[in-house]
N, C-alpha and C positions, 0 to 999 in steps of 0.2 A: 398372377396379380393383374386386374382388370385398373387401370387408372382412370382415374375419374378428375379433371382440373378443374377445380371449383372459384368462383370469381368470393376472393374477400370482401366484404363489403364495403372496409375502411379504405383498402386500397383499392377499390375497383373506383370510388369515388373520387381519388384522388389522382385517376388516371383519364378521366374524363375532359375534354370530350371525344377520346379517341375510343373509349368503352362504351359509348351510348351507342356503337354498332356492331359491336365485338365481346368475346368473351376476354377477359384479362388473359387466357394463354396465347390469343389470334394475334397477339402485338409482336411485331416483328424487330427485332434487334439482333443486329449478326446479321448471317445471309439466312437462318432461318426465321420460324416463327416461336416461342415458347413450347406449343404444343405439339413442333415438327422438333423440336430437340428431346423432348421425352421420346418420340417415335423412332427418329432414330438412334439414340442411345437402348433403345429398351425392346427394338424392334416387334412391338407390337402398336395396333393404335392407341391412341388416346383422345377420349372425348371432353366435352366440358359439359358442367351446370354452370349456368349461367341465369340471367335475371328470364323472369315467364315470360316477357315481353318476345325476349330473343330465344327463345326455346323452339320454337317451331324451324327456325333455320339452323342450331347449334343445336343437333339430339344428342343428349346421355345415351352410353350403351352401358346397362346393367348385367352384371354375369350372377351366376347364381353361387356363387361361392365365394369367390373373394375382391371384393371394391374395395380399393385402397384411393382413396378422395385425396388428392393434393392442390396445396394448394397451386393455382395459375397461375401467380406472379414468382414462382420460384424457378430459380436457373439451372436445369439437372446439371450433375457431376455424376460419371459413375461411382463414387464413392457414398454419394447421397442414394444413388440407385439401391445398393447393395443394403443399406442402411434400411431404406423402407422396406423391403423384400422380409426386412425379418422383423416387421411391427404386425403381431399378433391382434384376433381380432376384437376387440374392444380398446385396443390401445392408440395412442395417439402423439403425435411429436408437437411442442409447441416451440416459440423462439419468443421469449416475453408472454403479452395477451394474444399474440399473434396464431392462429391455426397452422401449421405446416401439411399436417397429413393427419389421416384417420384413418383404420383400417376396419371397414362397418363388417364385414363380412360378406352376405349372400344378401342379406337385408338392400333392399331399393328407396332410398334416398334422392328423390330430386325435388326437392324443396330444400332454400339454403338456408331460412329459418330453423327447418329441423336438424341438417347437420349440426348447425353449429352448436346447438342443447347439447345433440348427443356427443358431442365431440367435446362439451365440457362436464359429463359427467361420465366419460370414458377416463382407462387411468394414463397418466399423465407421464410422459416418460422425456429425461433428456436427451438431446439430438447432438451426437458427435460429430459429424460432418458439418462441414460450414456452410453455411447458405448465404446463398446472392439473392436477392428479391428486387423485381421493377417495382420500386413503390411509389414510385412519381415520373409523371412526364419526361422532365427532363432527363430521367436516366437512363434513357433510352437511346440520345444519343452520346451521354458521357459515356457508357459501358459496350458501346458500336464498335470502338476498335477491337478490344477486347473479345469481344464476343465475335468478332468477322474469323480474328486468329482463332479462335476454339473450333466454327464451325469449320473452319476451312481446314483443318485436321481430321474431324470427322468425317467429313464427304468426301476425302479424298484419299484417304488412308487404303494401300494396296492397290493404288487404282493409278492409269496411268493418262496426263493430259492429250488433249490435242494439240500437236504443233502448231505452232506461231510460223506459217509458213506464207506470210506477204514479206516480200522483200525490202520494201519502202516501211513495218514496221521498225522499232527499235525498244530494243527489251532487255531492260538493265535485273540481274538476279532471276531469272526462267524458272528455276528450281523452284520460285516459292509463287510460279504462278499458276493456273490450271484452268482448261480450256475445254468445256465440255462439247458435247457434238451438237453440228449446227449451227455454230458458233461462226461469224465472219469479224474480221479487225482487218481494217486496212490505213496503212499510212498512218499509223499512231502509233505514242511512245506510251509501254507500258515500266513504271518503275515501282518495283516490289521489293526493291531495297531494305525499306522502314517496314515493311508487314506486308502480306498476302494479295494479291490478286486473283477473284474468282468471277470468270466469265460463265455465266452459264447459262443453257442450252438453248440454242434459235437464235442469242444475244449480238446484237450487232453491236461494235466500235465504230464509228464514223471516221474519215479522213481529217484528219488535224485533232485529234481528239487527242488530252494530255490528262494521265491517267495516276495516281502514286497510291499505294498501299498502305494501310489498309484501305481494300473495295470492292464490293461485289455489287456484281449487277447479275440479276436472276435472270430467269429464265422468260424468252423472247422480249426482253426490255434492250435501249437503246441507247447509246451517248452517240447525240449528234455532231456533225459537223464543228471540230473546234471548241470542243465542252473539256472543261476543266474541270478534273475532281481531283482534290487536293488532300483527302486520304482521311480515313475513320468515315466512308459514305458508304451507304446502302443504296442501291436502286432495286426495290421490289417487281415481282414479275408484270411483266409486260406496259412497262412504264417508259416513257421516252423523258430525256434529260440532254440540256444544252447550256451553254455560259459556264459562271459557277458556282463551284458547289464544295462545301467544307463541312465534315462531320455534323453530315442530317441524316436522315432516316425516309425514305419515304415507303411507305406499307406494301405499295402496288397497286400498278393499274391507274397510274396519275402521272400529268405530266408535266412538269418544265422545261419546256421544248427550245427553249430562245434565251439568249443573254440577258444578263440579270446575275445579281450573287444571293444564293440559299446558303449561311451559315447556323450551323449547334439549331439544328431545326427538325422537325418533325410532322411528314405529310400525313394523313391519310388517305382511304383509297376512291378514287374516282375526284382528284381535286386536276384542278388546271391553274397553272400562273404563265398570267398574261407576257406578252411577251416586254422585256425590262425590267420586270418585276423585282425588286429587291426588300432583301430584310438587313435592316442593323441586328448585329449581337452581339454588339459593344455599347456601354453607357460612354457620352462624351467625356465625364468622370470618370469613368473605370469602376464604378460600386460594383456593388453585387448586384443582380436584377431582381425583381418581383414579377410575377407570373400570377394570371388569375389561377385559385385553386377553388372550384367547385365545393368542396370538404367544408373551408374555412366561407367560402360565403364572400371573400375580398384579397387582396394579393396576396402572398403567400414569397417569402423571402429564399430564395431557389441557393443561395451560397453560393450560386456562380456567376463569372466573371464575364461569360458569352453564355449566350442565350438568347433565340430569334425566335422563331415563327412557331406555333402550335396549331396545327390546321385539322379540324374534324372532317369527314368523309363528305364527299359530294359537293365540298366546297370550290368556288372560284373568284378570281380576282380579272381584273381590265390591263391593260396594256396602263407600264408606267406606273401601278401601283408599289406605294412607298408604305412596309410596315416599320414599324417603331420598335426597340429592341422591349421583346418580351409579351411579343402579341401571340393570346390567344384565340383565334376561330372558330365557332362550333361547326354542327352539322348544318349543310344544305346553305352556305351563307353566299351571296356574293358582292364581292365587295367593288369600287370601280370609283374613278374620278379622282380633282388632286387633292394634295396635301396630303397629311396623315390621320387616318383612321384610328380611332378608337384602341386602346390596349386588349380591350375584351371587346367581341363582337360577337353575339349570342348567335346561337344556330339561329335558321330561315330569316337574317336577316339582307337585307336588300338597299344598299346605299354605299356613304362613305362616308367623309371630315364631313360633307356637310348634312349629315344626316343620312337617317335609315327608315324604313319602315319595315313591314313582314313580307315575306317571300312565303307567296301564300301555297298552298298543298297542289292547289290543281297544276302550279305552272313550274313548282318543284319536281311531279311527276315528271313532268314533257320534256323537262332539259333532261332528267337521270333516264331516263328510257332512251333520247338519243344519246345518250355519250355513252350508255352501256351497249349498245348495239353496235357502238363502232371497234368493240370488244370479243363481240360476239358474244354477251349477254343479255341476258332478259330483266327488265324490273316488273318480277312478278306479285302476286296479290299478298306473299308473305313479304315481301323487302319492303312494300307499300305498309302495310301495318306496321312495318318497325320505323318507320320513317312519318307515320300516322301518330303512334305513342311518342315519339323524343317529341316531335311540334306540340303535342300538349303539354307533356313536361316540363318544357321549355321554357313555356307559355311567362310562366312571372318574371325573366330574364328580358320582356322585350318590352320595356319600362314605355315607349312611345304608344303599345295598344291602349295604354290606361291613363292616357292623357284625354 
């Protein structure tokens, strides 16, 4: 069975704007990615279809016999694995109007207008395992603790930590922690008490750093000096993290480096917050929050009670910036200056409270080429065109060009 993760259109929409750089499986929740949990539940790869824009850096691999298309927002179970393994080929799982799986056979399919035809006049079969789906932002970091304990069973299963061998640590529950190689912690208190602790590999702990489970920080990422994480957090690979932080997500390869509190928030990758930087994700009320949703065109009523920052890729903020609970960010935006910005702040914008205008392409290039270089990556002539197409897209969201 060749898996194929295909981006929903309903939900890829309403995952945005952390989709406008990614395929719906590339979202990270837990210590993986969607797409690394099909991988390694299934131990094989898995690729996505995703929108053409992003096809040139996300390739489908087609096999000549059997593509089983799932959908990307779905959370494997091996129960769900086993489930698909035996959906024959013209058959298809749905959950509502919702696509789950399709199994096209040898047939090549990368165009998700045509799946989706063929996948509604395929025959139609109910699906006994339960399924988890990310179908909104926010649940990305509701379902983070969750999902840290799943994958931290899975990677770690048979396998044996590296010791916690600083003296000056202090390590409450060891058993439910795991330390992969490469790994340095010094002078910090790790409590895995309440859920999992997963350091892994290159991962540095800083001195004074206070750590509670569920949390995982991937591979070569960092908690600085005196960084609090207060448990249901992600820190994706090779991101640095400081102050605090309380059940967010960040993607990888972004940093909040400095004091400041990140609460029920969601980075993605190549963002930077200024040092101080903070987010409410509490109403002074206590309502439920609103959340820009892309989908609906205007806020969109999230049902929860905390809910902070939604940041799209490549974005950054100034020292002392203050977000408001329930702010979204798109791509390439930076934000800076006092008071409070905006609840929605459209990609490539350029300001703050007192206004914004465009963050125009040539000079979006020159910052993302240096901050990826400090990476050791490149922003090549394919990351330019996917960062070329979202600024048009974009385009009617920056209501100040058309004054």
């Amino acid at each position: 069975m060749n898996i194929i993760l295909f981006d929903d259109p309903v939900i890829r929409q309403s995952l945005l704007p952390l989709t406008f750089t990614r395929p719906v499986a590339y979202i990270r929740t837990g210590i993986l990615t969607i797409a690394e949990k099909w991988q390694e539940l299934t131990r094989q790869v898995a690729s996505s279809l995703t929108q053409n824009y992003l096809s040139a850096k996300f390739i489908p691999y087609f096999d000549s016999t059997h593509n089983c298309y799932i959908n990307g927002a779905v959370i494997p179970t091996v129960e769900l694995i086993e489930q698909m393994k035996g959906l024959s080929f013209g058959e298809s799982y749905w959950q509502g109007d919702t696509l789950i799986a399709f199994n096209g056979g040898g047939a090549q399919i990368d165009n998700l207008d045509e799946l989706q035809e063929k996948a509604q006049q395929s025959k139609k079969l109910a699906l006994d395992a339960g399924v988890l789906m990310i179908r909104e932002v926010w649940e990305i970091f509701v379902h983070n603790g969750r999902e840290i304990r799943s994958d931290f069973k899975l990677l770690t299963k048979d396998r044996k930590s590296q010791p916690v061998n600083d003296k000056h640590t202090i390590v409450y529950n060891e058993a439910n922690i795991f330390i992969e190689e490469g790994a340095k912690i010094r002078a910090a208190v790790l409590n895995a008490e309440d859920g999992p602790i997963y350091i892994g590999k290159d991962a540095q702990v800083q001195e004074g750093a206070l750590i509670k489970g569920p949390f995982a920080l991937c591979e070569g990422s960092h908690v600085n000096m005196g960084g609090k994480m207060r448990g249901d957090v992600t820190v994706g690979p090779h991101s640095k993290v400081g102050g605090e932080i309380s059940a967010s997500v960040i993607l990888g390869y972004s940093n909040k480096g400095h004091d400041g509190f990140l609460g029920n928030s969601v980075l993605g990758e190549w963002c930077n917050l200024g040092a101080d930087t903070n987010t409410s994700n509490l109403k002074n009320n206590y309502a439920q929050v609103k959340l820009w949703n892309y989908s609906k065109g205007g806020f969109k009523n999230t049902g929860q009670q905390f809910c902070g920052l939604i940041m799209g890729d490549h974005s950054k903020c100034g020292i002392n910036t203050m977000f408001n609970t329930g702010t979204v960010v798109g791509v390439s935006a930076n934000i800076f200056g006092s008071g409070f910005p905006r609840n929605f702040i459209p990609s490539f914008s350029w300001g703050g409270a007192a206004g914004f205008e465009t963050f125009q392409l040539r000079k979006v290039y020159e910052v993302a080429e240096k901050v990826m270089e400090r990476r050791q990556k490149v922003l090549d002539d394919t990351e330019k065109a996917i960062l070329t197409e979202i600024f048009n897209q974009t385009q009617p969201y920056r209501v100040w060009d058309k004054v």
